[in-house]
N, CA, C and O atoms as a CHARMM CRD file, in Angstrom:
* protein
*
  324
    1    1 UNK  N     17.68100   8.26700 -19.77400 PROA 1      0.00000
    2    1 UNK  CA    16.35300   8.37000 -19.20700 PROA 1      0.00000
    3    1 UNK  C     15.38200   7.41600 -19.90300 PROA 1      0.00000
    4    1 UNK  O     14.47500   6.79200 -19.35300 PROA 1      0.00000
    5    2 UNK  N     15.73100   7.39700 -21.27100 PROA 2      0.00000
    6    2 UNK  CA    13.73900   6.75100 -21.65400 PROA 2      0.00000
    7    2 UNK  C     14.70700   4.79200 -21.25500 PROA 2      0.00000
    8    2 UNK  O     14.10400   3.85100 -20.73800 PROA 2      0.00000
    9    3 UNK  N     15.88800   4.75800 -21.60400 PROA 3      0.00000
   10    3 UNK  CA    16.64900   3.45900 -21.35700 PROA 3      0.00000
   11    3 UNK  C     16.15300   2.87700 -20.40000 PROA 3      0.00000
   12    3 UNK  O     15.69100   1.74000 -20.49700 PROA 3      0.00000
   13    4 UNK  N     16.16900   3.69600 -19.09400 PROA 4      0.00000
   14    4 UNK  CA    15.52800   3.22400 -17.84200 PROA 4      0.00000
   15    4 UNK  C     14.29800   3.03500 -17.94300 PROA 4      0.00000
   16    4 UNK  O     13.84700   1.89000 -17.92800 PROA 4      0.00000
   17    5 UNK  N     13.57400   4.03400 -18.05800 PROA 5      0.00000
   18    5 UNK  CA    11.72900   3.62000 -18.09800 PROA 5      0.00000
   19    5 UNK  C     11.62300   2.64700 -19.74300 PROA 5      0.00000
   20    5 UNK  O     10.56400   2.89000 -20.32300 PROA 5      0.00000
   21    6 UNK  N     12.20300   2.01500 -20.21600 PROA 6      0.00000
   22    6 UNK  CA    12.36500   1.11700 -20.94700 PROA 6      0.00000
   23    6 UNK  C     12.24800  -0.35000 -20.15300 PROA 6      0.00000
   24    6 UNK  O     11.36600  -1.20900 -20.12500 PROA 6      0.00000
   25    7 UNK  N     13.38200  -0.24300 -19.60600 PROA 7      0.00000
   26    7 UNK  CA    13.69400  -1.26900 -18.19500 PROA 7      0.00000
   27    7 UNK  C     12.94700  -1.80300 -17.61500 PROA 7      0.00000
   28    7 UNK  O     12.58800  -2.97700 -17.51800 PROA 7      0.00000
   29    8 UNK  N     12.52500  -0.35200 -16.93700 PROA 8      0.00000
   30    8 UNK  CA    11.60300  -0.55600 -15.97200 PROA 8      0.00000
   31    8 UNK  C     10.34400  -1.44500 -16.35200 PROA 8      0.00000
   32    8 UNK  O      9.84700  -2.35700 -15.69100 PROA 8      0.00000
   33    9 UNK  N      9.96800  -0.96200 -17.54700 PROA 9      0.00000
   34    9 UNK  CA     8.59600  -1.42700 -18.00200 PROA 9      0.00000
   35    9 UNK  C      8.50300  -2.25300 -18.26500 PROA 9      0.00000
   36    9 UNK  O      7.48100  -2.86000 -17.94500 PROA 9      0.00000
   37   10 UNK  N      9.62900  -2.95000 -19.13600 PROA 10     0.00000
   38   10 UNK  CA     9.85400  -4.46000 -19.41300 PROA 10     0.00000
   39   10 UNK  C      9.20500  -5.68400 -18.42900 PROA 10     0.00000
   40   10 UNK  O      8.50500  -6.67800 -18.62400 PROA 10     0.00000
   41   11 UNK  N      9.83800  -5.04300 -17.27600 PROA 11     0.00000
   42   11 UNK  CA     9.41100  -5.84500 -15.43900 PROA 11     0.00000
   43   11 UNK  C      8.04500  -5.43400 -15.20300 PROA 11     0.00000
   44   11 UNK  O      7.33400  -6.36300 -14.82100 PROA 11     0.00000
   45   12 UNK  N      7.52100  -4.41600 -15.30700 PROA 12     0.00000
   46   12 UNK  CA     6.20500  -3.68000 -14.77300 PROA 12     0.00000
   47   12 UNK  C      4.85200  -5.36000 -14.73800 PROA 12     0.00000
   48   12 UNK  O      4.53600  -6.23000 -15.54900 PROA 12     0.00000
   49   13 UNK  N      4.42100  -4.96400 -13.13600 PROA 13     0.00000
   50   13 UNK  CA     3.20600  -5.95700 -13.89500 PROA 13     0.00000
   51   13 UNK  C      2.38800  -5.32700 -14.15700 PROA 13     0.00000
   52   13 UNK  O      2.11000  -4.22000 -13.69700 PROA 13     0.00000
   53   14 UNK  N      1.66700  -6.14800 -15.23400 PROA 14     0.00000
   54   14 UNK  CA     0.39500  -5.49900 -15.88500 PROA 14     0.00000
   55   14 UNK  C     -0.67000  -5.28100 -15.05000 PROA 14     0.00000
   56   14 UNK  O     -1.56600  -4.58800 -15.53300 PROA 14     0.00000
   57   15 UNK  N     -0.89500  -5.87600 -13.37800 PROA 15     0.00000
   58   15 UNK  CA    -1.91600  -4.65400 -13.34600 PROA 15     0.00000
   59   15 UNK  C     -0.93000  -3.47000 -12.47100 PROA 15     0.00000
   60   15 UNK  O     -1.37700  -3.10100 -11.38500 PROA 15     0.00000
   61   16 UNK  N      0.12200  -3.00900 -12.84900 PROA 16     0.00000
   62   16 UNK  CA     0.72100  -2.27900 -11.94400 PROA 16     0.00000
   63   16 UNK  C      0.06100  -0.74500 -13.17500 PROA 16     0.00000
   64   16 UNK  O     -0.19900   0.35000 -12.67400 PROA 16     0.00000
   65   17 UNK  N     -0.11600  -1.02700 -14.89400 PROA 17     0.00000
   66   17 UNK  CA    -0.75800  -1.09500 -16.17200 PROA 17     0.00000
   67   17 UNK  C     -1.72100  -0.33400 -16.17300 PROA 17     0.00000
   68   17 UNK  O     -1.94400   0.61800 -16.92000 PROA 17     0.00000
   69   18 UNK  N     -2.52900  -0.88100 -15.03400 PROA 18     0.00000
   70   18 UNK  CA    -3.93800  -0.25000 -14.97300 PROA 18     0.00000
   71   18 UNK  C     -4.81600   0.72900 -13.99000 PROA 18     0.00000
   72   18 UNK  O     -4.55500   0.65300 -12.78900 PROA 18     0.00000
   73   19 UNK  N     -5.71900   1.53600 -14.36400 PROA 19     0.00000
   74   19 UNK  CA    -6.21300   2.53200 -13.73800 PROA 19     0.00000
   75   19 UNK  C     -7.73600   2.14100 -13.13100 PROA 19     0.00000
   76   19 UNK  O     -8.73300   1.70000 -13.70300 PROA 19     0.00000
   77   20 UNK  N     -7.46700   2.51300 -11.65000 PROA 20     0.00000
   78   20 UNK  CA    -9.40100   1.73400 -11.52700 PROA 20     0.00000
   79   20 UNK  C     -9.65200   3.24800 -10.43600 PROA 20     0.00000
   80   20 UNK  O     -8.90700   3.93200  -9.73400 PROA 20     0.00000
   81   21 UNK  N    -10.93600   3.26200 -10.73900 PROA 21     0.00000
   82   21 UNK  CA   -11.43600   4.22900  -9.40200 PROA 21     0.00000
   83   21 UNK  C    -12.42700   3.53500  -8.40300 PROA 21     0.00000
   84   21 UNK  O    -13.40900   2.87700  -8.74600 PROA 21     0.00000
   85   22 UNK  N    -12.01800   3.78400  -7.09800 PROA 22     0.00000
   86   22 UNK  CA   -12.70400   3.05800  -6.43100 PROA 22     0.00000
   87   22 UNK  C    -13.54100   4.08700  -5.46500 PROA 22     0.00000
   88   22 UNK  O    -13.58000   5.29300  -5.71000 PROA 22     0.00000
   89   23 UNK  N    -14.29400   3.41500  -4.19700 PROA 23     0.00000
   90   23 UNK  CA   -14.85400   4.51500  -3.47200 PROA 23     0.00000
   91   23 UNK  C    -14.72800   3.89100  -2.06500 PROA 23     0.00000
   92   23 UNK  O    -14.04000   2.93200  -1.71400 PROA 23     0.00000
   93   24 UNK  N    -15.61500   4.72300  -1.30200 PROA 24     0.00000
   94   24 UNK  CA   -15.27200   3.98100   0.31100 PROA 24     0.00000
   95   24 UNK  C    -15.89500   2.90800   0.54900 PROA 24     0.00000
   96   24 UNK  O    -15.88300   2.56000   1.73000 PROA 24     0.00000
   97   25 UNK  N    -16.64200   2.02000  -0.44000 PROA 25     0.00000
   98   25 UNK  CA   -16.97200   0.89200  -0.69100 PROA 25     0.00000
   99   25 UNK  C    -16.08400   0.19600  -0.98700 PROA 25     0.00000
  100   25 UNK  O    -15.87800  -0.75200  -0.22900 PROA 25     0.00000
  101   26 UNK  N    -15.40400   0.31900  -1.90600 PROA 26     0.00000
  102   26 UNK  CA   -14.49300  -0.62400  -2.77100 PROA 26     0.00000
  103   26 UNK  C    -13.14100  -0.55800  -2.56500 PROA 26     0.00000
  104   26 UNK  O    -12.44900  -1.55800  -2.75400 PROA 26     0.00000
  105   27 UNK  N    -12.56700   0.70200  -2.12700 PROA 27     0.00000
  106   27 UNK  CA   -11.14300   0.83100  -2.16900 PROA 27     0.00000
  107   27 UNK  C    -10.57500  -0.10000  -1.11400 PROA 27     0.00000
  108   27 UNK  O     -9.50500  -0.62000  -1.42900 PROA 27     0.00000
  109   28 UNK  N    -11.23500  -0.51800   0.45800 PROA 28     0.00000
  110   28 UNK  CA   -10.24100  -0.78000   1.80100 PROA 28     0.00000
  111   28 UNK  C    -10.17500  -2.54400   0.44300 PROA 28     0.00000
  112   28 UNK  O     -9.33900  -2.32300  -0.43300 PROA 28     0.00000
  113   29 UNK  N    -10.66000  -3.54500   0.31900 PROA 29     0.00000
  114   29 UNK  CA   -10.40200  -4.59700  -0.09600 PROA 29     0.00000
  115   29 UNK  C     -9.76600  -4.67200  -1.11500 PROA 29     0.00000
  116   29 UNK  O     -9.19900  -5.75400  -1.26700 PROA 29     0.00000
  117   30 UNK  N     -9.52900  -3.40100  -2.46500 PROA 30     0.00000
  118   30 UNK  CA    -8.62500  -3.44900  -2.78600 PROA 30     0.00000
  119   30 UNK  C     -7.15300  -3.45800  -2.56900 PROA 30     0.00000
  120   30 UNK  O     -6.28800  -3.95500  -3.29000 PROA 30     0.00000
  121   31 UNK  N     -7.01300  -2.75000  -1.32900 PROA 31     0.00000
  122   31 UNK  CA    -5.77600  -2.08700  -0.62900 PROA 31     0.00000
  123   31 UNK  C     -5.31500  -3.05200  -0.28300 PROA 31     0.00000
  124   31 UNK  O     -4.16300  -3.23600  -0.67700 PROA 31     0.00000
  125   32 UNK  N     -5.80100  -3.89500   0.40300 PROA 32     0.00000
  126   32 UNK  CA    -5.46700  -5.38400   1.01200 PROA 32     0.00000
  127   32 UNK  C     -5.20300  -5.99600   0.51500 PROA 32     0.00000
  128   32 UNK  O     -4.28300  -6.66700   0.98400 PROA 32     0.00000
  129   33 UNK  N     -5.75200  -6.41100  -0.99100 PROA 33     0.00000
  130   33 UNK  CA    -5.18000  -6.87800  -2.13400 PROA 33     0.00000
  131   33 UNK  C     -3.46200  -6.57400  -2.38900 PROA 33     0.00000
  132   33 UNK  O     -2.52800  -7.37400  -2.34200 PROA 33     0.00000
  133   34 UNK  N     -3.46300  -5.40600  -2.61400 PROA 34     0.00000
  134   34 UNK  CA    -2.10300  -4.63600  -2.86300 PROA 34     0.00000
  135   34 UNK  C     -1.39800  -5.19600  -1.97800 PROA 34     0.00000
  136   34 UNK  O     -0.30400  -5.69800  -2.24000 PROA 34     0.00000
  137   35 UNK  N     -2.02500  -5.18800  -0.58200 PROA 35     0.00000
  138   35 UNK  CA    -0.90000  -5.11500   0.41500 PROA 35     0.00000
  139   35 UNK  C     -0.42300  -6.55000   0.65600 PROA 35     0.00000
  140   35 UNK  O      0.58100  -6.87800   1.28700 PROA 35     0.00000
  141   36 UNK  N     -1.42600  -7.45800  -0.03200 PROA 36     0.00000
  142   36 UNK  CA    -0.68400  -8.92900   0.20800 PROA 36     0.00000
  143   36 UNK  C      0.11000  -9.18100  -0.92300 PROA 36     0.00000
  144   36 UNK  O      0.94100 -10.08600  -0.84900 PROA 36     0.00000
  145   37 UNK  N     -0.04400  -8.32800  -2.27800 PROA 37     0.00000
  146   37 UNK  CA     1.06100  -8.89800  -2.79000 PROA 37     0.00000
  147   37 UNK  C      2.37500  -7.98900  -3.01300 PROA 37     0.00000
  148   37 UNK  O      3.29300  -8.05200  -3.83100 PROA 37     0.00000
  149   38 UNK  N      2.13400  -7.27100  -2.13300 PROA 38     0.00000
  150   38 UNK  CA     3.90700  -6.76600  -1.42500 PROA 38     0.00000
  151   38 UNK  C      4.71800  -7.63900  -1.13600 PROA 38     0.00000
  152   38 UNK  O      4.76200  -8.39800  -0.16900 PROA 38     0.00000
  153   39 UNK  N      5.64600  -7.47000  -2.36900 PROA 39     0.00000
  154   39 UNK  CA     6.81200  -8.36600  -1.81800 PROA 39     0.00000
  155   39 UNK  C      8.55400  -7.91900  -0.74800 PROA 39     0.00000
  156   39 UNK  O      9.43300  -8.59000  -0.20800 PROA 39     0.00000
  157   40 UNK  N      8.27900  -6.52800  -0.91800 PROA 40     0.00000
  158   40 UNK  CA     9.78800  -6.29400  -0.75900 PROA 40     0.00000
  159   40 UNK  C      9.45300  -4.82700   0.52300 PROA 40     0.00000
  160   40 UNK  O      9.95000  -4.60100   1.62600 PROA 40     0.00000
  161   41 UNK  N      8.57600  -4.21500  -0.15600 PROA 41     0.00000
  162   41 UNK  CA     8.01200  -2.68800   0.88200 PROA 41     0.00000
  163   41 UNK  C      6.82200  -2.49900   0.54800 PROA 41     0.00000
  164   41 UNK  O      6.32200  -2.91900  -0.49600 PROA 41     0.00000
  165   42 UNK  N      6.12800  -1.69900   1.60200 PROA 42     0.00000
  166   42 UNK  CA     4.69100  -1.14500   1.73300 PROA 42     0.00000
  167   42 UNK  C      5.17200   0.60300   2.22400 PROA 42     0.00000
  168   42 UNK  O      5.95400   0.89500   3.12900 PROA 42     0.00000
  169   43 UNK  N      4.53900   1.42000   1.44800 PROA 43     0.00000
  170   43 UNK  CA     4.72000   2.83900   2.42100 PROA 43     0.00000
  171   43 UNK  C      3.26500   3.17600   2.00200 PROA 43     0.00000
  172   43 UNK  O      2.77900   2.77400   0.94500 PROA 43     0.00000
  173   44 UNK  N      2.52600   4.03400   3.01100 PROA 44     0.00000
  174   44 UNK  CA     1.31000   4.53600   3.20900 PROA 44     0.00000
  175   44 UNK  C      1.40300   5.83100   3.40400 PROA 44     0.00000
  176   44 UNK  O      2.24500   6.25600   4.19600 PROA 44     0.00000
  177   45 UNK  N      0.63800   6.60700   2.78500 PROA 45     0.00000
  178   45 UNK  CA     1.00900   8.29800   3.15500 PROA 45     0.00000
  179   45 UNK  C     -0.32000   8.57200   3.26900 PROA 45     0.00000
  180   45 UNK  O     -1.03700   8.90700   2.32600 PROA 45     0.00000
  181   46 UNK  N     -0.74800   8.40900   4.66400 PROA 46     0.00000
  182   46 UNK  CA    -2.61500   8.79600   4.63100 PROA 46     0.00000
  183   46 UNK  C     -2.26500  10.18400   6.03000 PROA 46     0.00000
  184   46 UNK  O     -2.00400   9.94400   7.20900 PROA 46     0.00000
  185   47 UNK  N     -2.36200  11.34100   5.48300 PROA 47     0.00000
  186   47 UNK  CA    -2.47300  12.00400   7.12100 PROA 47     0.00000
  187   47 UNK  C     -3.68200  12.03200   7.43300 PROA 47     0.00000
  188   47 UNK  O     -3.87700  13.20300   7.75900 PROA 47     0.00000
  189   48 UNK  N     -5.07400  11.20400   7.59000 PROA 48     0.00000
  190   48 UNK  CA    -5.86700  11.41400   7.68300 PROA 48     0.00000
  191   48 UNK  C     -6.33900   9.84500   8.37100 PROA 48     0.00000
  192   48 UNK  O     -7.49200   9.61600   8.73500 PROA 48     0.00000
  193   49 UNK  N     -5.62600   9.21500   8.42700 PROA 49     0.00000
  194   49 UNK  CA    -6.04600   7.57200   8.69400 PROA 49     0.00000
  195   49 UNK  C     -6.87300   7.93000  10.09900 PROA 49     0.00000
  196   49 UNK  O     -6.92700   8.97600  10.74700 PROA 49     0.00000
  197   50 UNK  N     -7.45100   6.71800  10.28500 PROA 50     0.00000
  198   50 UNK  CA    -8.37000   6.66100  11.74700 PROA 50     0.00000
  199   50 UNK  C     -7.15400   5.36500  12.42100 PROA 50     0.00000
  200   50 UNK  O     -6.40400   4.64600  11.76100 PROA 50     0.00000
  201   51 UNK  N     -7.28500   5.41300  13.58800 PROA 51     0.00000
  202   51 UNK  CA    -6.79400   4.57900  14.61100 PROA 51     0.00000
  203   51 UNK  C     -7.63000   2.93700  14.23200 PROA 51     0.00000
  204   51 UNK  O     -7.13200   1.81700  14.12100 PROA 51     0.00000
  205   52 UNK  N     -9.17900   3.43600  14.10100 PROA 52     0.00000
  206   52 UNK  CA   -10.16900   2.44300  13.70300 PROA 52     0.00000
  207   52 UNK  C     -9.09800   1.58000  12.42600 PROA 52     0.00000
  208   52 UNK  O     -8.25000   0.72500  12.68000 PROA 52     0.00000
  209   53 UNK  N     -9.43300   2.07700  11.17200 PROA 53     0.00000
  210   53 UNK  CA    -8.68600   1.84100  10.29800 PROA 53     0.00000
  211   53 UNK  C     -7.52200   1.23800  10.25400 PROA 53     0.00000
  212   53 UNK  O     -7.32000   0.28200   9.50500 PROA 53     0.00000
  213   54 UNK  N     -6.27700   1.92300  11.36600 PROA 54     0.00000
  214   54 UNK  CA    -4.79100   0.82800  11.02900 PROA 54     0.00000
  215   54 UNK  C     -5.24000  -0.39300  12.25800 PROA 54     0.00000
  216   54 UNK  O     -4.46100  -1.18600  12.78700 PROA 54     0.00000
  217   55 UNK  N     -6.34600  -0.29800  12.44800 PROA 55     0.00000
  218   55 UNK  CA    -6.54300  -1.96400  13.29500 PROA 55     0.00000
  219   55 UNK  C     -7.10600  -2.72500  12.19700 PROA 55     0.00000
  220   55 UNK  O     -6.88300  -3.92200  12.01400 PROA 55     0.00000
  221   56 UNK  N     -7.62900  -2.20500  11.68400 PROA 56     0.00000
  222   56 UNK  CA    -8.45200  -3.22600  10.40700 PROA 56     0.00000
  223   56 UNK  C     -7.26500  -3.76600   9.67700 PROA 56     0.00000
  224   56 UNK  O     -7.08600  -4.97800   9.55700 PROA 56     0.00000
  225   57 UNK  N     -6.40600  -2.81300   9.16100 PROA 57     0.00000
  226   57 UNK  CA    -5.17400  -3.39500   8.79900 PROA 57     0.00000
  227   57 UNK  C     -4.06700  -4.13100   9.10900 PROA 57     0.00000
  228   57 UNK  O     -3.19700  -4.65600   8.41300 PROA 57     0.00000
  229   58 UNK  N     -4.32200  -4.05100  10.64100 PROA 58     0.00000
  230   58 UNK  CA    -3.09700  -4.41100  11.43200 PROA 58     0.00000
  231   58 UNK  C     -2.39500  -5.73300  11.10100 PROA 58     0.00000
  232   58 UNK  O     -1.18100  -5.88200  10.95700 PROA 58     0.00000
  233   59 UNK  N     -3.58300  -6.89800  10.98000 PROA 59     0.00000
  234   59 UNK  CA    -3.24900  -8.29200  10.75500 PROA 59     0.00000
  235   59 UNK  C     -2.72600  -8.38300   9.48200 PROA 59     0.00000
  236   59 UNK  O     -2.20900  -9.46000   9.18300 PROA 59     0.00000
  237   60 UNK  N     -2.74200  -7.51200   8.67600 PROA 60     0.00000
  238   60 UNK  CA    -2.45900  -7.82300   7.11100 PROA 60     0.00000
  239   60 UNK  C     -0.84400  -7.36300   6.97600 PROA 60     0.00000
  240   60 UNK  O     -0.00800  -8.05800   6.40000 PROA 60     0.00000
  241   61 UNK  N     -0.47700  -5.71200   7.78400 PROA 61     0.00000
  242   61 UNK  CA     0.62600  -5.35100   7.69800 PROA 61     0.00000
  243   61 UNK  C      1.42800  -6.09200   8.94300 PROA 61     0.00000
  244   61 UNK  O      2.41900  -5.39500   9.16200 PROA 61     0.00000
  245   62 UNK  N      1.41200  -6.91000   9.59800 PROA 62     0.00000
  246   62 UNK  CA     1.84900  -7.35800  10.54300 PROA 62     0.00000
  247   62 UNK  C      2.18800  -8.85300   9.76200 PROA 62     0.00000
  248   62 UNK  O      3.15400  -9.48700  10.18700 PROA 62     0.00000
  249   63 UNK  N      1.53000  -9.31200   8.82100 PROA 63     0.00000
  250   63 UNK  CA     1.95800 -10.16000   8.23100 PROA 63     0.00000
  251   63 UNK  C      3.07300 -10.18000   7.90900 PROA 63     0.00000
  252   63 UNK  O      4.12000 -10.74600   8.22200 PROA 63     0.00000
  253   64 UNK  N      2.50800  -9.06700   6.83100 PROA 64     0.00000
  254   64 UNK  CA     3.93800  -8.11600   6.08200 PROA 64     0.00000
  255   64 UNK  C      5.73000  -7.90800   6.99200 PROA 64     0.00000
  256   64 UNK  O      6.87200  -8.23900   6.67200 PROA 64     0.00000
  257   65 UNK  N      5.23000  -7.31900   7.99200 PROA 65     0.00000
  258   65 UNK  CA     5.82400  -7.11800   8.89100 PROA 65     0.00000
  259   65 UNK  C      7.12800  -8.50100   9.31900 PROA 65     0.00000
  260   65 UNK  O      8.34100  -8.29200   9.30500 PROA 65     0.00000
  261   66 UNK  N      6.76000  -9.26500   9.51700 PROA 66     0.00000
  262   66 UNK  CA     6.77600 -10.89800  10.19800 PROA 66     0.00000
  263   66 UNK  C      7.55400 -11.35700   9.30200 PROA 66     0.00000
  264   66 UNK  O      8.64600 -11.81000   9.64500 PROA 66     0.00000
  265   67 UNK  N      7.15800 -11.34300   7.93600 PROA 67     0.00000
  266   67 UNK  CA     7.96400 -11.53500   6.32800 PROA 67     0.00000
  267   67 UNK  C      9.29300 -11.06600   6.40500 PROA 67     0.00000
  268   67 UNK  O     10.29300 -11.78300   6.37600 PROA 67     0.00000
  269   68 UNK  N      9.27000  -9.81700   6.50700 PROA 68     0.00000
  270   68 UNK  CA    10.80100  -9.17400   6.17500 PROA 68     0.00000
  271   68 UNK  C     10.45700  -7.68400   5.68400 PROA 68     0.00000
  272   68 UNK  O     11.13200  -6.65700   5.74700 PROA 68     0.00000
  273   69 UNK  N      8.72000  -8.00600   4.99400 PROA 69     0.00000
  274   69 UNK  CA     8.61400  -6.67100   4.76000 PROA 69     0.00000
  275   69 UNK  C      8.98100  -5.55500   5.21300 PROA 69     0.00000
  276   69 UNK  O      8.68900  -5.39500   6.39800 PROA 69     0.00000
  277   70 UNK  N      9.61300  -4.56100   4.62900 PROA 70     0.00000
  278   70 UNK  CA     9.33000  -3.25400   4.99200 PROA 70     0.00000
  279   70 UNK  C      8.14600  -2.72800   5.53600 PROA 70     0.00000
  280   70 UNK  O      7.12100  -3.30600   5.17700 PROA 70     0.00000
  281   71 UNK  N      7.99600  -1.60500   6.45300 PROA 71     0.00000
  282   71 UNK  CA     6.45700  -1.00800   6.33400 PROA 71     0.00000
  283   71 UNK  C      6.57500   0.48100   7.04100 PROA 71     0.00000
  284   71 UNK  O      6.83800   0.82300   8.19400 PROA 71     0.00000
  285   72 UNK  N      6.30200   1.12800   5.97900 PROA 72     0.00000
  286   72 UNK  CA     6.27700   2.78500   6.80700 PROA 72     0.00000
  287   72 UNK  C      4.79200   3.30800   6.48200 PROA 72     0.00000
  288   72 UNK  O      4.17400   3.30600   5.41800 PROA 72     0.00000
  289   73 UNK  N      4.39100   3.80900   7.91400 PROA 73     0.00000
  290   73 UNK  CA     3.20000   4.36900   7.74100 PROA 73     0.00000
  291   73 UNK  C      3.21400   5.96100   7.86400 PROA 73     0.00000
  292   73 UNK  O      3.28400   6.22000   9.06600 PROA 73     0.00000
  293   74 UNK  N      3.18200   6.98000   7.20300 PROA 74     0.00000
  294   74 UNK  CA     3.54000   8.30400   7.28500 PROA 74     0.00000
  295   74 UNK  C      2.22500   8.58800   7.80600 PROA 74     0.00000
  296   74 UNK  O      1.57900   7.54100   7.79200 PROA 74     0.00000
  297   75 UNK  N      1.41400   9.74400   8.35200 PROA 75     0.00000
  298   75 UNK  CA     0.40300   9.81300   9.12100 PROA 75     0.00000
  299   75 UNK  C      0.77500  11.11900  10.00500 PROA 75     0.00000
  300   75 UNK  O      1.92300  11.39400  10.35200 PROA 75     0.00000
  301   76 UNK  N     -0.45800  11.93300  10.33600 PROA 76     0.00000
  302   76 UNK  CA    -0.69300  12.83900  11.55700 PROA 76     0.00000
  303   76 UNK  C     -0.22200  12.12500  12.85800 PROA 76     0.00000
  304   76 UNK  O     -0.32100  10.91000  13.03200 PROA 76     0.00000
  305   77 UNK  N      0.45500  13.26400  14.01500 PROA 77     0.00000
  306   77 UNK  CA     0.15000  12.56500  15.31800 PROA 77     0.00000
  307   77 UNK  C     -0.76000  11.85000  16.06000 PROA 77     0.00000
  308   77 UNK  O     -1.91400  12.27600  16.01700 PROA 77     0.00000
  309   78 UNK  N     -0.60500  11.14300  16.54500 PROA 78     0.00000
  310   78 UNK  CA    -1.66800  10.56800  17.39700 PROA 78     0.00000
  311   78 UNK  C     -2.75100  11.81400  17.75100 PROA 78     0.00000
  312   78 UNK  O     -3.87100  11.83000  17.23900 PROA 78     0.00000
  313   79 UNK  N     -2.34900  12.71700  18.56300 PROA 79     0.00000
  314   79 UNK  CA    -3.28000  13.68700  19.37600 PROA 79     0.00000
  315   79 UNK  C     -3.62200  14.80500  18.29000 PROA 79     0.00000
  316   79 UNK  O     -3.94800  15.93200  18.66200 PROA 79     0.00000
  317   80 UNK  N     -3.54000  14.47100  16.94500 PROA 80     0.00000
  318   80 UNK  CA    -4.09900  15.51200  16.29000 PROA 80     0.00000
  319   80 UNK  C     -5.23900  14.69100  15.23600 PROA 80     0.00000
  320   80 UNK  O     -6.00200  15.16400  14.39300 PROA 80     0.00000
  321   81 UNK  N     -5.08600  13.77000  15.51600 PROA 81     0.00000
  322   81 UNK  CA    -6.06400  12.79500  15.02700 PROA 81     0.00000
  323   81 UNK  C     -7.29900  12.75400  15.56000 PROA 81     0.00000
  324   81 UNK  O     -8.12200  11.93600  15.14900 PROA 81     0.00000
């Protein structure tokens, strides 16, 4: 066990390192940040997202998408949204 999170950390990037708090100001341009430097997968676990919202995103994860990326968006139904 600690062998692995040894490992692991070795690779870790440093800002993977760091702790920030953001708000509904600051967080969507961080996210985007994140999400462009996805290299391999993206998963999202919002059950609360707006329809509004995964359009704002759309062009960024569609990038992703286009790449090879992975992309799972976990989320409420449509009609309970």
């Amino acid at each position: 066990m600690i062998g692995n999170f040894l490992r692991r950390r070795e690779y870790a990037s440093p800002d993977l390192l760091e702790s920030r708090l953001y708000d509904q100001e600051s967080f969507y341009s961080a996210f985007i940040d994140d999400l462009n430097r996805a290299k391999s997968e993206v998963i999202i676990e919002s059950p609360f997202i707006t329809t509004k919202r995964i359009n704002q995103l759309l062009p960024t994860i569609t990038k992703k998408w286009r790449k090879g990326i992975r992309v799972v968006i976990n989320t409420k139904p449509l009609d309970e949204h």
